[in-house]
C-alpha positions as CSV (number, residue, x, y, z in Angstrom):
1,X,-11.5,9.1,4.6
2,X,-11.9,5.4,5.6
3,X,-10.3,2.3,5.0
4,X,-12.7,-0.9,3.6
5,X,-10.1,-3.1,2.4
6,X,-12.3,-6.2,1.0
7,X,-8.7,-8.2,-0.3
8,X,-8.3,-11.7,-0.1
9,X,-8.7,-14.1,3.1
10,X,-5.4,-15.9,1.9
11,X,-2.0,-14.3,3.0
12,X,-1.6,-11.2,0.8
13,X,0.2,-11.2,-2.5
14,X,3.1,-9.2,-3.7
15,X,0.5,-7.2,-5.5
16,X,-1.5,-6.6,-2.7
17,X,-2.6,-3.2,-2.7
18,X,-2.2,-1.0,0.8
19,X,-5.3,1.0,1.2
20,X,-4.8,4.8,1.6
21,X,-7.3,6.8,3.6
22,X,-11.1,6.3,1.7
23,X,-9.5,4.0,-1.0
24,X,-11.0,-0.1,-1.0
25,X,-7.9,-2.2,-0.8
26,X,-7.9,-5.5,-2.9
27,X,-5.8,-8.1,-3.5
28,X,-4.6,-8.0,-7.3
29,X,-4.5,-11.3,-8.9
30,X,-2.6,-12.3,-12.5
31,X,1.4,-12.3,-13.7
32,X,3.5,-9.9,-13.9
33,X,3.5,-7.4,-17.5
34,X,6.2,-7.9,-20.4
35,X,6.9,-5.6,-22.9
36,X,8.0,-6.0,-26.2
37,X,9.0,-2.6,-26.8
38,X,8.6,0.2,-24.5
39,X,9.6,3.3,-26.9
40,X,10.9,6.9,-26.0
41,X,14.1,8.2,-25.0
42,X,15.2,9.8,-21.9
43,X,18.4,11.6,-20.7
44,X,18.5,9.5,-17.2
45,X,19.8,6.2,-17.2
46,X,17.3,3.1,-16.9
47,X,18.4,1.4,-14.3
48,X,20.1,2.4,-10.7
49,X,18.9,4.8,-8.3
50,X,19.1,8.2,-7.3
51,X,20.3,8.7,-3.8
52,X,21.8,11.2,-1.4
53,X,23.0,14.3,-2.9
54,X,21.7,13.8,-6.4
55,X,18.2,13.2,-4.9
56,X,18.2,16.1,-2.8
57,X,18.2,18.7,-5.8
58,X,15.2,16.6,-7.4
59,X,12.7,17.1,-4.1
60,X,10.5,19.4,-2.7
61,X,10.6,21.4,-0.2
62,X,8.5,20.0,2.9
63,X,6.1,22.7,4.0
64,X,4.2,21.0,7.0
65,X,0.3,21.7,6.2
66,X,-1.2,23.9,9.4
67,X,-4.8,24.1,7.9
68,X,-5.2,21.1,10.5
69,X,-4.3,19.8,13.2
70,X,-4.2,15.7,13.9
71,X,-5.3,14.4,17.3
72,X,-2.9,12.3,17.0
73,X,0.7,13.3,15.9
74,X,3.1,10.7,13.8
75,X,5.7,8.7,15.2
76,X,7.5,5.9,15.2
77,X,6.1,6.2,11.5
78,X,2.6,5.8,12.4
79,X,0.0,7.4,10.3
80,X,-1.9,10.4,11.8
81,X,-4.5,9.8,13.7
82,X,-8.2,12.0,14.0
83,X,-10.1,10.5,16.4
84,X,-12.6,14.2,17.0
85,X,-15.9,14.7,16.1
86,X,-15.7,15.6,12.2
87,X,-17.1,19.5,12.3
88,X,-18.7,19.1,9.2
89,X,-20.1,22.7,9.5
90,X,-16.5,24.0,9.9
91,X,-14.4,22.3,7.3
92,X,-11.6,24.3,6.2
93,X,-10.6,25.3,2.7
94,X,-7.1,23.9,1.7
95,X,-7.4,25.5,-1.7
96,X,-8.7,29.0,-1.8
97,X,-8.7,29.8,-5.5
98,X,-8.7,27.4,-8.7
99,X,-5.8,26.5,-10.1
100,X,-7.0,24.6,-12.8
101,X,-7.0,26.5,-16.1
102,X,-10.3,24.4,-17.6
103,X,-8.1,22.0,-19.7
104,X,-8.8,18.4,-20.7
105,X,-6.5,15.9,-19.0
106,X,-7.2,12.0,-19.1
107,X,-6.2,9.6,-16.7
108,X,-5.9,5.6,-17.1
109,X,-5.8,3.8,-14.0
110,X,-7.2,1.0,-12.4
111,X,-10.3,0.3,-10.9
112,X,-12.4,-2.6,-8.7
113,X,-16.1,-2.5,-9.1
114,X,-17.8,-1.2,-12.1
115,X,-17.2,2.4,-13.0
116,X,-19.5,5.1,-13.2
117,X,-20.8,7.0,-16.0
118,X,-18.2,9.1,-17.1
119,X,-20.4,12.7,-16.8
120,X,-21.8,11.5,-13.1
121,X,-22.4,14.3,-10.3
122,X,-19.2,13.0,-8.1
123,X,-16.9,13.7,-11.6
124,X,-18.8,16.8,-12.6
125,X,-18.6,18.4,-9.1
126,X,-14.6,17.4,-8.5
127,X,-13.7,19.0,-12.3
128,X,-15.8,22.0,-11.1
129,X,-13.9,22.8,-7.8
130,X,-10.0,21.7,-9.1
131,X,-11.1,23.7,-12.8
132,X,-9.9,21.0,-15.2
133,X,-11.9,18.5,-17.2
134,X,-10.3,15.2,-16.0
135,X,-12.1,12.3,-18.4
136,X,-11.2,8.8,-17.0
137,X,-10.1,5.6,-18.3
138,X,-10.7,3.3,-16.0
139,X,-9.3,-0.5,-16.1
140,X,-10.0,-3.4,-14.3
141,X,-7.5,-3.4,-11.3
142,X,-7.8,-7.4,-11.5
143,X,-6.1,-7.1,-14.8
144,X,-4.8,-3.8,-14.9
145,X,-1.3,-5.3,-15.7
146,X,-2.0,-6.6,-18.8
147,X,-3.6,-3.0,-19.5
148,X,-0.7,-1.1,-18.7
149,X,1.9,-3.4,-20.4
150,X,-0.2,-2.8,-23.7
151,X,-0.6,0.9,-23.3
152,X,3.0,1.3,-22.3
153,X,4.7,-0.4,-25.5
154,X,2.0,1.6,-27.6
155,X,2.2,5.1,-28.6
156,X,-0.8,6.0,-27.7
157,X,-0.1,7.0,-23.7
158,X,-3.0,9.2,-22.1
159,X,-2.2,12.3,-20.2
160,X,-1.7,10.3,-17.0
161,X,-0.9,7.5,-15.9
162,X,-1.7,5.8,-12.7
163,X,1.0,3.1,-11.8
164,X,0.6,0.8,-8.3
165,X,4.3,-0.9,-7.1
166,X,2.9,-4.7,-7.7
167,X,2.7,-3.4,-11.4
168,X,6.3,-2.7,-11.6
169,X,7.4,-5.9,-12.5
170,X,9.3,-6.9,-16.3
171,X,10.2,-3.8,-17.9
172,X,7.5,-0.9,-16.7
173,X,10.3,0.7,-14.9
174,X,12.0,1.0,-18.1
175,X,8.7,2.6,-19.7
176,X,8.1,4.8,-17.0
177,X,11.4,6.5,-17.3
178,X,10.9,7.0,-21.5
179,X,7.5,7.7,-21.8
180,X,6.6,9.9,-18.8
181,X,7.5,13.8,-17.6
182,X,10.1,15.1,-15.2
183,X,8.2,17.3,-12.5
184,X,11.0,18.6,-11.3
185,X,10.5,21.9,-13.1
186,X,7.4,22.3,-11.9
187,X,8.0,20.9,-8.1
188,X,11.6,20.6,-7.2
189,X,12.5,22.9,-3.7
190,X,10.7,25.9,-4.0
191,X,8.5,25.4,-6.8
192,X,6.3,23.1,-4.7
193,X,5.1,26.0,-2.7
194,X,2.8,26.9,-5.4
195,X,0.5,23.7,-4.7
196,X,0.5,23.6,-1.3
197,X,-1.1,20.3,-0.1
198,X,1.8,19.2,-2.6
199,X,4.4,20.6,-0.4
200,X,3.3,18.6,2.6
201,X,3.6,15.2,1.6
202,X,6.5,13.8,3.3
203,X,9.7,14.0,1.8
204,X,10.7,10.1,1.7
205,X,7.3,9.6,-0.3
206,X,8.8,11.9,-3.0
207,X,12.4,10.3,-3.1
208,X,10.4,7.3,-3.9
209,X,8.6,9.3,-6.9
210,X,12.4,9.6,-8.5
211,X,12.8,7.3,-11.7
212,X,16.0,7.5,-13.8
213,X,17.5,10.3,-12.4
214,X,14.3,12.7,-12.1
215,X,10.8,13.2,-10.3
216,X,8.7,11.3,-12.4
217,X,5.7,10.4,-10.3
218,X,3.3,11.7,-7.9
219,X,3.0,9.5,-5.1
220,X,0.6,7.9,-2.7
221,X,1.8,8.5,1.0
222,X,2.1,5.1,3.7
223,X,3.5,4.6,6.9
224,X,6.7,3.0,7.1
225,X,5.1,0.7,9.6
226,X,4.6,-3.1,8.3
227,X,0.9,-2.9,7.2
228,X,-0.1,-6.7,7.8
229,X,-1.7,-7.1,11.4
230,X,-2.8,-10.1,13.2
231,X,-6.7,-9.5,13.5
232,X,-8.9,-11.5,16.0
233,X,-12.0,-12.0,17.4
234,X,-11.4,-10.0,20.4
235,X,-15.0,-10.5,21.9
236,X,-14.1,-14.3,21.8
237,X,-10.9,-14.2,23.3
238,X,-12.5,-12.7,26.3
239,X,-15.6,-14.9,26.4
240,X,-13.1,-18.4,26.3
241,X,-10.7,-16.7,28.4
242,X,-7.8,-17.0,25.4
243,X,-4.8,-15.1,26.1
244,X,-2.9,-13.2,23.2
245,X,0.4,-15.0,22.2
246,X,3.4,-13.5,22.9
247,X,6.4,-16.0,20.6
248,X,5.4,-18.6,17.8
249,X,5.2,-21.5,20.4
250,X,2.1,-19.7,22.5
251,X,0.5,-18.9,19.0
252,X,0.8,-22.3,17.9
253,X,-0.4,-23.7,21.3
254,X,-3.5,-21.5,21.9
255,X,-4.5,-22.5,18.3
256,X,-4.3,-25.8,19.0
257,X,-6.8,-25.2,21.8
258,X,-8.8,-23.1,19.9
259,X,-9.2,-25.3,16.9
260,X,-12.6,-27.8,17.0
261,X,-13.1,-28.9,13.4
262,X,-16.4,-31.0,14.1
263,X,-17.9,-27.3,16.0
264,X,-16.4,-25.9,12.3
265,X,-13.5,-23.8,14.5
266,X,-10.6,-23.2,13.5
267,X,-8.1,-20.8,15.0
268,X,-6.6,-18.5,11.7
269,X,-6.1,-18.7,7.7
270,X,-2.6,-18.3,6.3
271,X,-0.7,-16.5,8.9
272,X,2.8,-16.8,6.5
273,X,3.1,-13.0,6.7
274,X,2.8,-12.4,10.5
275,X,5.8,-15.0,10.6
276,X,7.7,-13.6,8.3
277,X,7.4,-10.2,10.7
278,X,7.7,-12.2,13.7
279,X,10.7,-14.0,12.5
280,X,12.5,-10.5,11.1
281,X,12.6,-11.6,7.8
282,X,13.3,-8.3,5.3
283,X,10.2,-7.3,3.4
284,X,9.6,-8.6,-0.4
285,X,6.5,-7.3,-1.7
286,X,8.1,-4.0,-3.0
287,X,11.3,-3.2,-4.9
288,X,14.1,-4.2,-3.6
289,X,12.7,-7.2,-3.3
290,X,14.3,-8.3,0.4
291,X,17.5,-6.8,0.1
292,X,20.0,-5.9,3.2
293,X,23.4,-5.1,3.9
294,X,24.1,-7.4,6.7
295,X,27.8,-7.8,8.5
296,X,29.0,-6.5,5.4
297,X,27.4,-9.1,2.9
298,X,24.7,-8.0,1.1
299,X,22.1,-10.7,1.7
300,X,18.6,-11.5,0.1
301,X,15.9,-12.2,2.1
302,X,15.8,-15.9,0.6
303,X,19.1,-17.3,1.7
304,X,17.9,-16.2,5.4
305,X,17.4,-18.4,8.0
306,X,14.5,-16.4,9.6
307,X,13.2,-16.4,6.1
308,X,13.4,-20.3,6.2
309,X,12.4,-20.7,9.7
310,X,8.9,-18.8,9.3
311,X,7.8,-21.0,6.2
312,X,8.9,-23.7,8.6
313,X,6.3,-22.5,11.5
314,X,4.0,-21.3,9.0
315,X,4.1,-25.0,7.6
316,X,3.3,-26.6,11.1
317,X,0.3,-24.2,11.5
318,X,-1.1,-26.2,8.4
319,X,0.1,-29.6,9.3
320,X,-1.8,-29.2,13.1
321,X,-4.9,-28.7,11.5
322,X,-5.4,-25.7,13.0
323,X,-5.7,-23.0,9.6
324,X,-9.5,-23.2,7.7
325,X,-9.5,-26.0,5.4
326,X,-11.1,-23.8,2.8
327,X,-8.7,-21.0,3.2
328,X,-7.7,-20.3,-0.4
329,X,-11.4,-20.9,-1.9
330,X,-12.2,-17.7,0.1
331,X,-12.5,-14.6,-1.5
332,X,-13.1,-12.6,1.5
333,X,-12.5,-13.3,5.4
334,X,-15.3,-11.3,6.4
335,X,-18.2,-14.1,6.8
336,X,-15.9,-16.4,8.0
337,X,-14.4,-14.9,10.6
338,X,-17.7,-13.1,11.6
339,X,-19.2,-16.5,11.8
340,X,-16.3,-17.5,14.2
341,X,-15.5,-20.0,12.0
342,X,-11.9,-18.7,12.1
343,X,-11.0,-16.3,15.1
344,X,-7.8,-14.9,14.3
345,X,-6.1,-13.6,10.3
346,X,-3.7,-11.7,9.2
347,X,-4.4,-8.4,6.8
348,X,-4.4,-5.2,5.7
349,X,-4.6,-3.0,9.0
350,X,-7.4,-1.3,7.4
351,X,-9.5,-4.2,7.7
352,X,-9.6,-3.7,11.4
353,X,-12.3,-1.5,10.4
354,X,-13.9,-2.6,7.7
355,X,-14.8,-6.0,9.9
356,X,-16.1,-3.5,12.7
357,X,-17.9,-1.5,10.7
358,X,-19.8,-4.4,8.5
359,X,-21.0,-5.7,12.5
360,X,-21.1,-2.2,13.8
361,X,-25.2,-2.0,13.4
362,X,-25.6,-5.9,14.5
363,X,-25.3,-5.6,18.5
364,X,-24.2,-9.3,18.8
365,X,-21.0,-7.8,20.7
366,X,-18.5,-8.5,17.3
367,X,-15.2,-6.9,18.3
368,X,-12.3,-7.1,15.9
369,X,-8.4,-6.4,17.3
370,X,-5.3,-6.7,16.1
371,X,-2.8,-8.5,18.0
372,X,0.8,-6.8,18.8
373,X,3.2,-8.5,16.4
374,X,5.3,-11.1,19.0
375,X,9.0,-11.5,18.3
376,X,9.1,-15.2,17.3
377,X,11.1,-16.7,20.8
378,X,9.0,-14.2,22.2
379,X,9.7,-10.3,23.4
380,X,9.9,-7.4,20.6
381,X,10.1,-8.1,17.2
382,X,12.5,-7.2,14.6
383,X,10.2,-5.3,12.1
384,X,11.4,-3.9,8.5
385,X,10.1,-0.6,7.5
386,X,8.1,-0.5,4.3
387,X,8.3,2.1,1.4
388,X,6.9,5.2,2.0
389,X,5.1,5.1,-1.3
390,X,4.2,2.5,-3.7
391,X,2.0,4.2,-6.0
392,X,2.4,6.7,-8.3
393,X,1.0,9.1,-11.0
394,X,2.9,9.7,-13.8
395,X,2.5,12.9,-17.1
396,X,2.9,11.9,-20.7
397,X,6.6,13.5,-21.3
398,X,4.8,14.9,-24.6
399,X,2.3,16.5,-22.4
400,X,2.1,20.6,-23.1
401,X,3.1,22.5,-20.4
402,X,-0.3,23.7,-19.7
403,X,-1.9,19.7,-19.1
404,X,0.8,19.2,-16.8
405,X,0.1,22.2,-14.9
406,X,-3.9,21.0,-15.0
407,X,-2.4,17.9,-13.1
408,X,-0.9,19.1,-10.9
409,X,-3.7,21.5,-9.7
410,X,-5.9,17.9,-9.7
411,X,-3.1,16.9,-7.2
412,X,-3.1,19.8,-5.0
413,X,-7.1,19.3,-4.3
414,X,-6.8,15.3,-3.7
415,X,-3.6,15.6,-1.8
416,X,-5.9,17.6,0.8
417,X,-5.5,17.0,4.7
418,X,-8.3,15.3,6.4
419,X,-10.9,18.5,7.6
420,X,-10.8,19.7,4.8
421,X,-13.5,20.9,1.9
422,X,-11.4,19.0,-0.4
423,X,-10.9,16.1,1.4
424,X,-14.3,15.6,2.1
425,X,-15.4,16.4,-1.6
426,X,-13.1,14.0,-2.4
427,X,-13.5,11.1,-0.7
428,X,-17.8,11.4,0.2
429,X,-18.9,13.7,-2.8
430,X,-21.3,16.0,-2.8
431,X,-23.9,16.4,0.7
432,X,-27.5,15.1,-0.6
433,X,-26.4,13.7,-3.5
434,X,-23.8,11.2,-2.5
435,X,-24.1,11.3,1.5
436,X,-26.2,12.1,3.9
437,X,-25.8,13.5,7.6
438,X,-26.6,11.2,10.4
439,X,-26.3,11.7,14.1
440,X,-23.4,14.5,13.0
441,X,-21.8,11.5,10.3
442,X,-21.4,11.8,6.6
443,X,-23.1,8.2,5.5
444,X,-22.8,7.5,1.8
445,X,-26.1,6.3,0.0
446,X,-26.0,4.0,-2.8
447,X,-25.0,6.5,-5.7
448,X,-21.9,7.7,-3.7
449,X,-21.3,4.4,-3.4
450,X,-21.0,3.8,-6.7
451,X,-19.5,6.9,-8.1
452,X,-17.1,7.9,-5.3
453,X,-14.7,5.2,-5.7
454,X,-11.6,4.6,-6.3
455,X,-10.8,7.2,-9.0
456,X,-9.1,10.6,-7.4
457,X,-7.3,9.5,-5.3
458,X,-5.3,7.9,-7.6
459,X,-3.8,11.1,-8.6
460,X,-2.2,12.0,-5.4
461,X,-2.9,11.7,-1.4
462,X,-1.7,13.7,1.8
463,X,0.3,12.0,4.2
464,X,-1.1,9.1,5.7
465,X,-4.1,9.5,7.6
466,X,-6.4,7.4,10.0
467,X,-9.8,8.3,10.6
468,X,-12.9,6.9,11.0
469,X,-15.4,9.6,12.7
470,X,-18.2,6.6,13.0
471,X,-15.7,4.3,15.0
472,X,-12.8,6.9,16.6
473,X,-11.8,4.1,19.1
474,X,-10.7,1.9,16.4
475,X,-8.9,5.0,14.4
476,X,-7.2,5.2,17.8
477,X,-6.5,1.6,18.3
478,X,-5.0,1.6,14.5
479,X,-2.5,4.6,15.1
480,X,-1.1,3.7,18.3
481,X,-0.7,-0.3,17.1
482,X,1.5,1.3,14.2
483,X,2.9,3.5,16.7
484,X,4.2,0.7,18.9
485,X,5.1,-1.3,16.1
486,X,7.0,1.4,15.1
487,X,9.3,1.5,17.6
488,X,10.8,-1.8,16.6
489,X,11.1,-0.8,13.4
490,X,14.3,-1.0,11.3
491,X,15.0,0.8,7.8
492,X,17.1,-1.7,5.9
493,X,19.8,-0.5,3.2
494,X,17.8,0.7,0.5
495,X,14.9,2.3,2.2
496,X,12.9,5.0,0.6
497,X,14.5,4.0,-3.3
498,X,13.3,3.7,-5.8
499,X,15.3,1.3,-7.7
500,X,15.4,-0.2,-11.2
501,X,17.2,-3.3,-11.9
502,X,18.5,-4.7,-15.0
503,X,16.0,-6.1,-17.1
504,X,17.8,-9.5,-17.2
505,X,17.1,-9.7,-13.5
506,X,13.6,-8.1,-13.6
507,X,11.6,-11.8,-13.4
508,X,14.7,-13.8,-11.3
509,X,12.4,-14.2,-7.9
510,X,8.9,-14.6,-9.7
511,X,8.3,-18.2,-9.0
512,X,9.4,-17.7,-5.1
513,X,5.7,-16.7,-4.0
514,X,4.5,-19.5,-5.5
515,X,6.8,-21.9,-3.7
516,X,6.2,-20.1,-0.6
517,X,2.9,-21.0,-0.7
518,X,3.3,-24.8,-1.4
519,X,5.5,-25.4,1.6
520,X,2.9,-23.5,3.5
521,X,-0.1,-25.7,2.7
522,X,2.6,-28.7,2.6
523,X,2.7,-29.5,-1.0
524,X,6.5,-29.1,-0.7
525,X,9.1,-29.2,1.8
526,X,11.4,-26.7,3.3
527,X,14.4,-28.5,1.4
528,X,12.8,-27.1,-1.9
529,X,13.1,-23.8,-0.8
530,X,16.5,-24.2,-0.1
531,X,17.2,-26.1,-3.4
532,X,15.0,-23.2,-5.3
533,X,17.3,-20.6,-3.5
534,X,20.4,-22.2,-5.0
535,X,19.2,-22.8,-8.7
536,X,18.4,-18.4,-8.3
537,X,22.3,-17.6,-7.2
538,X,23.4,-19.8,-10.6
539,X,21.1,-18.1,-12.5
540,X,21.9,-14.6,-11.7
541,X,21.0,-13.8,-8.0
542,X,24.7,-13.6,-7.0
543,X,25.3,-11.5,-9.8
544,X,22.1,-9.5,-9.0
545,X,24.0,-9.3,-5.3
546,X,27.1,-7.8,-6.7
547,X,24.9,-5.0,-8.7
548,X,23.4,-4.2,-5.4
549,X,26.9,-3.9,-3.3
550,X,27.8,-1.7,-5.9
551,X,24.4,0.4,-6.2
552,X,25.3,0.9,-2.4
553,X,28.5,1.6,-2.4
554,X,28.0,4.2,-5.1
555,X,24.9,6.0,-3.5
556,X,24.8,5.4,0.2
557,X,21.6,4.9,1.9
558,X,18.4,7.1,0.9
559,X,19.2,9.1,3.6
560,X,22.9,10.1,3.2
């Protein structure tokens, strides 16, 4: 029901995970997976998309969900927003009857924190109100790669399997088209109606769920909207008098003024991915990895000058002194920036939150904020809409009919609207046991901290929700930021695909991130970028280009 992303202070990695409503966010360390073998056959072909016409016989119907109703509407791609007193008294039911049939369904998929007893109250309770007996297999998210690489190259696949974007690297794309089910069958246009919280996710987070040529997964929901916000110490900025940056030159200013390393103040941590928003460079953290038709070329993100520009400005941040010294020993922001050590970093919106709510009981006047994102030279920004799902839950393709029925009535209960009996089940547990009710607020104790975690919601989430009924202002302040961010918002070429490349192109861009971060912290120069940039085209990046001009000019965009 509430963000707590707890990822690292550092910029965020490729693989960082975006938190869906109730779900911790972390940052996933460790390389990308190989397979030696993936197995299984398929009928749809293993690389490509599916786009325009094709897709449209492969989706759902959208059947907007009028159990309830947000405070705050979507748009501009925000999330929606609840910022009402939660009538606990009067939540509504979502799903009337069980759909589950009582069958045994097991679900890999990865965890952070240390899981709970597999027969536990929250497990017991959730099996009891969806009617299926879902056993868990729970892996370390840190390593969950290495997991899922094993698992897929084995033959011995459980019933589902939970699988986030920053996992998709090497040949799991492959493995996911021959070893999981189609849906379609069971969800494709009408069908859908028969799980209704199913019918109300958006239709762009399905066409997402679409691998070689069918509906594969079940997907996690997320605003479009770029989820990385600048977050600061707004109670400071109003005690010094600071005023908010509005271009790259006022950021870079007012951290010079705010920086004082002998008082142990610095003004931020890595701030590389607020430049790359505020310089408009294309996204490339999901698939495609920073891919745009532009004037007719199709153009990587790379060979960009904006790209090259905000490592350049992200560079001088480091090289004034002005970003914490100790910036990638941290393994959380939190202390830091509560000690106002550091006054301004960038994250995970969710953590505009999670940093309020760890302060909320302290009265020492902490208030976190998150800055608009400036265009670099100053006025709006050029901002690149993100995929509207990067995580997915797929069904063993040898799966009966009946199991993948049994999964998909799990679905329908964790795919419930906030306000709901399901939702609330799903994301606080059961009242007495895992939460308690103070001042008219569900309050987790320590066992629903432990069991309700990061398990259910795996399976499948409604569209994507704000809400935090212990801090509504910030709920507020979160949707209308995405809201106005929103509004400068672009959707590049291949927005809302799901694409596979060619496995001989799978691990071209891996060492970029890397690099990235060593001009950052001025290990290495701009030049190498560059150099790095050209050695990829030889290698197979103007190649990879060609495949991508062609994917284009064979499917259109998502939405044609």
């Amino acid at each position: 029901m509430t963000p707590n992303a707890a990822s690292a202070a550092s910029a965020p990695s490729r693989r960082s995970f975006l938190a869906s409503s109730a779900l911790a966010a972390a940052a996933v360390a460790g390389g990308m997976p190989l397979l030696t073998a993936c197995g299984g056959t398929d009928s749809g072909s293993r690389e490509g998309t599916t786009s325009g016409k094709d897709a449209k016989k492969l989706l759902p119907a959208y059947v907007a969900s009028n159990v309830v109703t947000p405070d705050i509407p979507s748009k501009n791609g925000s999330s929606l927003g609840f910022t009402s007193e939660l009538d606990l008294a009067g939540l509504k039911a979502s799903v009337p009857k069980k759909l589950g049939k009582g069958g045994k369904v097991t679900v890999m998929s990865p965890f952070w924190g240390s899981p709970p007893k597999a027969d536990n109250a929250y497990y017991t309770a959730m099996n009891d109100l969806i009617g299926v007996d879902v056993v868990w297999q729970n892996q370390d998210g840190n390593t969950y790669d290495e997991k899922l690489g094993a698992v897929l190259a084995s033959s011995d696949v459980p019933d589902v399997v939970v699988v986030p974007g920053w996992n998709m690297g090497g040949k799991i794309p492959s493995a996911i088209i021959g070893k999981f089910a189609d849906l379609g069958p069971y969800l494709a246009g009408d069908a859908v109606k028969d799980y209704p919280n199913l019918a109300a996710i958006p239709t762009d987070a399905w066409r997402r769920a679409i691998f070689g040529g069918a509906l594969r997964g079940l997907p996690m929901p997320a605003s479009y909207v770029v989820n990385i916000a600048p977050l600061y110490r707004k109670d400071l900025f109003a005690k010094e008098g600071y005023e908010v940056p509005a271009s790259a030159q006022e950021f870079l200013d007012l951290a010079k003024d705010i920086t004082n390393a002998k008082a142990k103040r610095w003004a931020c941590l890595d701030m590389k991915w607020t430049a790359f928003n505020a310089f408009g460079v294309l996204p490339g953290d999901e698939k495609p990895l920073g891919w745009n038709l532009v004037d007719g070329r199709m153009t990587f993100r790379g060979e960009t000058d904006e790209y090259l520009e905000a490592l350049e400005w992200s560079r001088k941040l480091w090289a004034a002194g002005v970003v914490h010294p100790d910036v990638d020993s941290m393994s959380d922001a939190g202390p830091t920036f509560a000690a106002g050590e550091v006054l301004i970093y960038n994250q995970d919106i969710s953590q505009w939150y999670s940093r309020n709510a760890e302060q909320a009981g302290q009265k020492n006047g902490f208030e976190c904020g998150a800055m608009d994102i400036f265009g670099h030279e100053g006025g709006d920004p050029v901002l690149w809409a993100r995929q509207p799902a990067s995580i997915f839950a797929f069904v063993n393709k040898n799966a009966s009919e009946s199991v993948i029925k049994d999964v998909l009535a799990v679905a329908n209960v964790t795919a419930a609207p906030y306000g709901t009996k399901e939702h609330m089940l799903t994301n606080y547990g059961v009242e007495g046991t895992h939460y308690t009710i103070d001042g008219g607020l569900p309050v987790k104790n320590d066992k629903g901290n432990t069991e309700v975690l990061n398990a259910y919601v795996m399976i499948a989430s409604p569209a994507s929700t704000i809400a935090h009924p212990d801090l509504p202002e910030v709920a507020r302040g979160q949707v209308e930021w995405q809201q106005r961010m929103g509004a400068f918002t672009k959707k590049s070429s291949f927005y809302g695909m799901q694409i596979t490349e060619p496995s001989r192109y799978t691990n071209l861009s891996n060492d970029f991130e890397q690099l990235e971060d060593d001009i950052v912290r001025g290990r290495k120069k701009v030049s190498d970028m560059q150099q790095a940039v050209s050695d990829w085209k030889s290698k197979g990046g103007d190649k990879l280009r060609d495949w991508y001009k062609k994917l284009l000019d064979e499917n259109g965009t998502a939405a044609s």
